[in-house]
KEKE-3310 file (N, C-alpha, C; in steps of 0.2 Angstrom, whole numbers, plus 5000, padded with zeros to 4 digits):
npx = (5004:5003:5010:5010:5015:5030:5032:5029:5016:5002:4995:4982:4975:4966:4971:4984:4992:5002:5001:5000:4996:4984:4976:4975:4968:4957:4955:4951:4940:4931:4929:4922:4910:4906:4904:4896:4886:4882:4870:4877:4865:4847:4838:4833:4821:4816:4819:4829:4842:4852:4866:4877:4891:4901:4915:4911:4899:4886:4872:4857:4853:4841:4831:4839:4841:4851:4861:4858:4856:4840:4822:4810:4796:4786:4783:4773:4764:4769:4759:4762:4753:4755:4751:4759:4767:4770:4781:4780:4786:4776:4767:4757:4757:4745:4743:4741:4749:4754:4765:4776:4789:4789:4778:4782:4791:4783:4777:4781:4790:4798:4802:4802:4794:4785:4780:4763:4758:4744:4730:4718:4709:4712:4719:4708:4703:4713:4713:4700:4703:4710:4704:4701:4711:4714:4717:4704:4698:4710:4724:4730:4737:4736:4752:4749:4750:4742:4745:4758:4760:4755:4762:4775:4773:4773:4786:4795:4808:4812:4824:4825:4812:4811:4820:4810:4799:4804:4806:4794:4790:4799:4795:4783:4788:4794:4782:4775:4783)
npy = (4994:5010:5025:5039:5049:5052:5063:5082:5087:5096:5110:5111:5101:5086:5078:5068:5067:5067:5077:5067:5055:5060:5063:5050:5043:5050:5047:5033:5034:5042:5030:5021:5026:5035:5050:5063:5072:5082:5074:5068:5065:5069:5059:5045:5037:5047:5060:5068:5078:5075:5066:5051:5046:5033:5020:5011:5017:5028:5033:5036:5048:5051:5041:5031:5024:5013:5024:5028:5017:5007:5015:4999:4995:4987:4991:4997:5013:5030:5038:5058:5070:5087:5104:5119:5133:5148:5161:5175:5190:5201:5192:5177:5162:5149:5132:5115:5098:5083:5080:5091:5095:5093:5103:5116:5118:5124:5136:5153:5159:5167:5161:5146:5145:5136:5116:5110:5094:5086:5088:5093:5096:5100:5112:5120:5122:5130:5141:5146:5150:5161:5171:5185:5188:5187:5185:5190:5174:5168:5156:5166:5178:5190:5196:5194:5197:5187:5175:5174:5174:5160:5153:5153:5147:5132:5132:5135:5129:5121:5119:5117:5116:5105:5095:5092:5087:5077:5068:5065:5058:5048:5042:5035:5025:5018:5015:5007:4996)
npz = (5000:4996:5004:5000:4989:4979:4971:4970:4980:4976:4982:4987:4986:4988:4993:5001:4988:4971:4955:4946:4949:4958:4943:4940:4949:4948:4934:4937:4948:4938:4927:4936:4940:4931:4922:4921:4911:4895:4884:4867:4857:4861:4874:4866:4872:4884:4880:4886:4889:4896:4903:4907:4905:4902:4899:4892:4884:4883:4898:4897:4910:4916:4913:4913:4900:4887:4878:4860:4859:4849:4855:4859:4848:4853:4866:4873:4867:4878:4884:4887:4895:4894:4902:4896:4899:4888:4886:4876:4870:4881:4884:4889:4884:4887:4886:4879:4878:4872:4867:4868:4863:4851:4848:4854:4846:4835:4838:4840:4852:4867:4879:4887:4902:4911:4913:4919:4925:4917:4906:4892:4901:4912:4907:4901:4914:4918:4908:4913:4925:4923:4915:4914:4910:4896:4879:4869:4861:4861:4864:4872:4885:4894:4906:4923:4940:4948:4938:4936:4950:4949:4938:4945:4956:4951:4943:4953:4961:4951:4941:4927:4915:4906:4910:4921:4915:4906:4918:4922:4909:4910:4922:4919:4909:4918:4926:4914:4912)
capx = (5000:5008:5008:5011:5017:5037:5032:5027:5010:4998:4996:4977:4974:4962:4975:4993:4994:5006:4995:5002:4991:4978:4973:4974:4964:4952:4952:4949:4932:4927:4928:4918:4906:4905:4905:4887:4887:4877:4872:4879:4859:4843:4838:4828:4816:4814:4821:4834:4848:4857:4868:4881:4896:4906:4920:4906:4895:4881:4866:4853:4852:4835:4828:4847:4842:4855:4860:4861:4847:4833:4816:4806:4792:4784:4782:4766:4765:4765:4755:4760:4751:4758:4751:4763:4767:4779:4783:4784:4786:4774:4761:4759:4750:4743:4741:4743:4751:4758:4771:4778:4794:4785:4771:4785:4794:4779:4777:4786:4791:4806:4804:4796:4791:4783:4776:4762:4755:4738:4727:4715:4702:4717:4720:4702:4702:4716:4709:4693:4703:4717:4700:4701:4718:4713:4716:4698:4698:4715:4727:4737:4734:4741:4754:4746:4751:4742:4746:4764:4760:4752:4769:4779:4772:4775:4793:4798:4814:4812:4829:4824:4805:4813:4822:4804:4796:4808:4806:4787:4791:4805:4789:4780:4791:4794:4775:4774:4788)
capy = (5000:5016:5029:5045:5052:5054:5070:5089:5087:5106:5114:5112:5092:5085:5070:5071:5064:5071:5077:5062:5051:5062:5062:5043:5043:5055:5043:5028:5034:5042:5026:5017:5030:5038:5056:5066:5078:5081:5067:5069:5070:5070:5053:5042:5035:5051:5065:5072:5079:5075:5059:5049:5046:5028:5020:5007:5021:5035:5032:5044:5051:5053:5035:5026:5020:5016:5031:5024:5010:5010:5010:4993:4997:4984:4995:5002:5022:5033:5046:5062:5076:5094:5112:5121:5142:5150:5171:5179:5199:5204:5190:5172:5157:5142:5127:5108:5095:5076:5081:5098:5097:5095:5108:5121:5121:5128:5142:5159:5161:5168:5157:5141:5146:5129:5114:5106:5089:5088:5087:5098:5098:5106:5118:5123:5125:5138:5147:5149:5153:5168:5173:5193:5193:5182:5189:5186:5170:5165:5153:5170:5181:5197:5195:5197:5195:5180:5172:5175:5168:5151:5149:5154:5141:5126:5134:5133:5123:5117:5124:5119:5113:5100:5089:5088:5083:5071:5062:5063:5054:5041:5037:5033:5021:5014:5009:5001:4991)
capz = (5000:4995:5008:4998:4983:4981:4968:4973:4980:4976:4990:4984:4983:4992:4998:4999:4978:4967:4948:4941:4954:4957:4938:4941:4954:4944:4928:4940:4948:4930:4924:4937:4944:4925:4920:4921:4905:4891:4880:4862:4856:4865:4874:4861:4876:4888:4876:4892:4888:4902:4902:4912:4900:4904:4895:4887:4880:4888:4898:4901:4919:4920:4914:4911:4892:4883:4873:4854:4858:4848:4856:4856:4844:4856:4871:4875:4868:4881:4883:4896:4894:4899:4903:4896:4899:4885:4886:4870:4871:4886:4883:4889:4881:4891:4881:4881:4872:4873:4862:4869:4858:4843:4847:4856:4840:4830:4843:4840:4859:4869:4885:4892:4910:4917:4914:4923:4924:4915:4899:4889:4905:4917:4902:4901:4919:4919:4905:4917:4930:4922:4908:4916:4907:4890:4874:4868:4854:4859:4871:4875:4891:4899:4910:4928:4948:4948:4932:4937:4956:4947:4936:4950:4960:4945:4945:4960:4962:4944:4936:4919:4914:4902:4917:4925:4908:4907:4923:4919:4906:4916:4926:4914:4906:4924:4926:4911:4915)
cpx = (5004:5004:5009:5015:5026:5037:5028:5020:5007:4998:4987:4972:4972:4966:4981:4995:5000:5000:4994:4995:4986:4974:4973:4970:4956:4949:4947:4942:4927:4925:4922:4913:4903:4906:4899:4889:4881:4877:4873:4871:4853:4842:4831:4819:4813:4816:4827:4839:4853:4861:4874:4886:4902:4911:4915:4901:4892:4877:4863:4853:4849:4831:4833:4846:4848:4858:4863:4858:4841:4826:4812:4799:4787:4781:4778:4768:4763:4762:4757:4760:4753:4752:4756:4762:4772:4776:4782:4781:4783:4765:4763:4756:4750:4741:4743:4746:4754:4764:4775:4784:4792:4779:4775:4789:4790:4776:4781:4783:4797:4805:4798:4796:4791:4780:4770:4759:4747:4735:4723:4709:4708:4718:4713:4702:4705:4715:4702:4699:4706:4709:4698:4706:4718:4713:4709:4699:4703:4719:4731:4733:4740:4746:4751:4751:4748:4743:4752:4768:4759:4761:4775:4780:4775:4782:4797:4802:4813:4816:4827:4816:4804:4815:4816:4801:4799:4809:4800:4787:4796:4799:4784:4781:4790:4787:4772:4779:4795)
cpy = (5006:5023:5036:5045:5055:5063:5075:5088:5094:5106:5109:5106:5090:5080:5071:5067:5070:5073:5072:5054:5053:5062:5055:5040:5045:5050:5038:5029:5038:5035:5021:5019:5033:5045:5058:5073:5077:5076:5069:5071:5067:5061:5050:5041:5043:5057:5070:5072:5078:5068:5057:5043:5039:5025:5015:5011:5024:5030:5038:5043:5052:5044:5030:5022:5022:5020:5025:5018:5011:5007:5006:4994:4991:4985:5000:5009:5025:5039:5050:5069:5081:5100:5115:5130:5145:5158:5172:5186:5197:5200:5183:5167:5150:5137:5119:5104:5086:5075:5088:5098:5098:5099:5115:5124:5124:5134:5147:5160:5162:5164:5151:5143:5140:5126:5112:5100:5090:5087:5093:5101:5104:5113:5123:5126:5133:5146:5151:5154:5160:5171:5181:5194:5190:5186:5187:5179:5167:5161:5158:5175:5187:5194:5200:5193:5189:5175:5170:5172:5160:5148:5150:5149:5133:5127:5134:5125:5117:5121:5121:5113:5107:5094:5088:5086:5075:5066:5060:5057:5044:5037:5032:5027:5014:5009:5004:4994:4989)
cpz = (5000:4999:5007:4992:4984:4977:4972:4974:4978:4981:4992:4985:4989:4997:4995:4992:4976:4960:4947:4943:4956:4950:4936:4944:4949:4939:4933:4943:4942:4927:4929:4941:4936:4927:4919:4915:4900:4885:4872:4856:4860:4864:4870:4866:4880:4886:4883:4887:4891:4903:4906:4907:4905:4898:4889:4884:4886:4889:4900:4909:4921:4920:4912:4905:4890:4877:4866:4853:4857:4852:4855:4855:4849:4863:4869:4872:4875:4881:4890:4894:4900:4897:4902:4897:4895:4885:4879:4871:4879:4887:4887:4887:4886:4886:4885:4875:4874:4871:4864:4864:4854:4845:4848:4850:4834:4833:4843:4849:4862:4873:4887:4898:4915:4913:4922:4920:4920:4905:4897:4896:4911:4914:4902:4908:4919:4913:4907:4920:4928:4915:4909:4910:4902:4886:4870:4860:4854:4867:4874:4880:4892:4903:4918:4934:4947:4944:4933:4944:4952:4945:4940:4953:4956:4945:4950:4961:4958:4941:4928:4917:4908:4907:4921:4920:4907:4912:4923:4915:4906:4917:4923:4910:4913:4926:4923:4910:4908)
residu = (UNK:UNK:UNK:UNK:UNK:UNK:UNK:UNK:UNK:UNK:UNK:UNK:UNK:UNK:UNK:UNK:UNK:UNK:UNK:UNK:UNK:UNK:UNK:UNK:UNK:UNK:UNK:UNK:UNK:UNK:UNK:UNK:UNK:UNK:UNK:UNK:UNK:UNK:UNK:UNK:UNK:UNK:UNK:UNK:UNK:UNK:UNK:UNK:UNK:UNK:UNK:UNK:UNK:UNK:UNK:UNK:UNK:UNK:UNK:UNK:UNK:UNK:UNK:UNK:UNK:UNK:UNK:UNK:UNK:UNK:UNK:UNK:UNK:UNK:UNK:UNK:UNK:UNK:UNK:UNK:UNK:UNK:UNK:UNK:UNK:UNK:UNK:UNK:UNK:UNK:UNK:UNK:UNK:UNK:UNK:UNK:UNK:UNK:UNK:UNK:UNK:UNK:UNK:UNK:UNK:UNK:UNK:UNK:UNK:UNK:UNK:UNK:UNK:UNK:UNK:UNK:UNK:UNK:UNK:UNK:UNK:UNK:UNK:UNK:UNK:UNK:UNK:UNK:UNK:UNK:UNK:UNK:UNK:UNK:UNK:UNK:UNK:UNK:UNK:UNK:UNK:UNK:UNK:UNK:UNK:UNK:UNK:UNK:UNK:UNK:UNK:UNK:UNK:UNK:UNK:UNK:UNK:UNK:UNK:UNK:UNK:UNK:UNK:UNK:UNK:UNK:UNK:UNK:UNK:UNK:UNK:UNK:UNK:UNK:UNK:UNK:UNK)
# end
């Protein structure tokens, strides 16, 4: 058992290593813990972007498919419908969707805000609820105090409204086994 490093430890270094042993150290638990990064392109299964990079190839971080493995056309469609809230300019739209990638891309908007859980009847709800601030005839609303409470709340300690989508969709997978 080697009880320290014969070259210049950093001052810095968490353990008396040398770089040479530290960056060996470093590879050694990359290689058997993995690397958390972005995955090269969105996961097939749970569309995350967020992956766990090892020497045998990616898995996603949120439902650990393997990156590069196609989905088995045999496994149940799932369906998970969102509420979603996108900004553009000084307005806000509330809609819904199964598909939010493919619906958000046909949407001129600066920002996704939030999702929430839900279908057309949640959606209806909240256009009762915000319909003081409704552009008449359309899913687009004034930006108000309470409008901006509601998505506040849906936001809250959700840094990006893709990574809860995403586990949404984990779970989903997870049920049906």
């Amino acid at each position: 058992m080697m009880s320290g490093c014969r070259g210049p430890v950093p001052p810095d270094a968490p353990v008396p290593l040398c770089e040479w042993h530290l960056a060996a150290a470093s590879e050694w638990e990359h290689r058997r813990h993995g690397v958390t990064d972005i995955l090269p392109s969105p996961c097939a299964l749970c569309g995350s972007r967020l992956g766990v990079s090892y020497p045998s190839g990616w898995l996603c971080a949120v439902c650990e498919w393997r990156h590069g493995d196609l989905v088995d056309d045999e496994l149940p469609t799932l369906r998970v419908d969102v509420v979603y809230y996108v900004r553009y300019d000084d307005r806000i739209k509330i809609g819904t969707s199964a598909r939010p990638r493919q619906r958000l891309t046909a949407i001129w908007h600066d920002e996704l805000l939030a999702f929430e859980r839900g279908d057309r009847t949640v959606e209806r709800r909240r256009h009762e609820q915000f319909a003081a601030d409704r552009y008449p005839r359309t899913e687009w609303f004034r930006r108000s105090s309470a409008l901006e409470a509601h998505i506040g709340g849906l936001a809250a300690g959700v840094g990006d409204p893709w990574a809860l989508h995403a586990r949404w969709v984990s779970e989903a997978v997870a049920r049906v086994g």
